[in-house]
N, C-alpha and C positions, 0 to 999 in steps of 0.2 A: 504494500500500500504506500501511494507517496501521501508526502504532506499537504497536498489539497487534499484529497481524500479524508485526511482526519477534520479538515476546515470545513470541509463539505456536511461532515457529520455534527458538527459543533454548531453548524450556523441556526440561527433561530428557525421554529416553526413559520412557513407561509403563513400571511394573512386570508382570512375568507372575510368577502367581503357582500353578503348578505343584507341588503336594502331592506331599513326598519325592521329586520330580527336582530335580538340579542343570542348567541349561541349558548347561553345557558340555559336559556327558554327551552331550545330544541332541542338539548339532551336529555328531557324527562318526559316521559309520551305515557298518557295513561293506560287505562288497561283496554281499554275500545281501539286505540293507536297500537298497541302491541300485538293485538288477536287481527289487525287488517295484515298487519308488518310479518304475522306467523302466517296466515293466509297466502298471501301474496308468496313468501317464500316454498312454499308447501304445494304453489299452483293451484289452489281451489280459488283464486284470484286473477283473471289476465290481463295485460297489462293494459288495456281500452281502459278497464275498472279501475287497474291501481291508479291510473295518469288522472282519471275523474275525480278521483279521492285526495291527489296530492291538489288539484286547483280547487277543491271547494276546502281544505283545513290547510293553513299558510304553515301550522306550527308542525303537522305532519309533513310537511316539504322542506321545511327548511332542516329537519330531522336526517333526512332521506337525504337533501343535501350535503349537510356536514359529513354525513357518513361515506359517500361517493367521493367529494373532497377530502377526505380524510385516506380515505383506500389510495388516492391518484398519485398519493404523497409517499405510500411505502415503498420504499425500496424493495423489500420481501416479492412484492406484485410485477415483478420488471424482470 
């Protein structure tokens, strides 16, 4: 490994930049948000459904969001 590599690793988290959400809002989804989120993953959900669900609940998307932004960012995924 050279020494960008460890700078690389060192350098702060990306910002998300999420219009009017706070991202601690979107970290805690109740229990109606977590049974669409096991659905949806489970496929008893398709994705026509889920995409209608994330535009009518903003705190469900911005949820979904952080988590995709969050994935785009690990190295482990590359």
């Amino acid at each position: 490994m050279s020494s960008s590599d460890f700078q690389k690793a060192n350098a702060p988290p990306p910002k998300l930049n999420i219009v009017g959400r706070r991202l601690s809002k979107a970290r805690t989804l109740n229990q109606e948000q977590r049974d669409l989120i096991s659905a949806y993953r489970q496929g008893k959900l398709d994705e026509e459904a889920f995409q209608l669900l994330l535009c009518r609940d903003p705190d469900l998307a911005a949820w979904v969001h952080q988590v995709l932004e969050t994935a785009s960012h690990d190295p482990m995924t590359r």
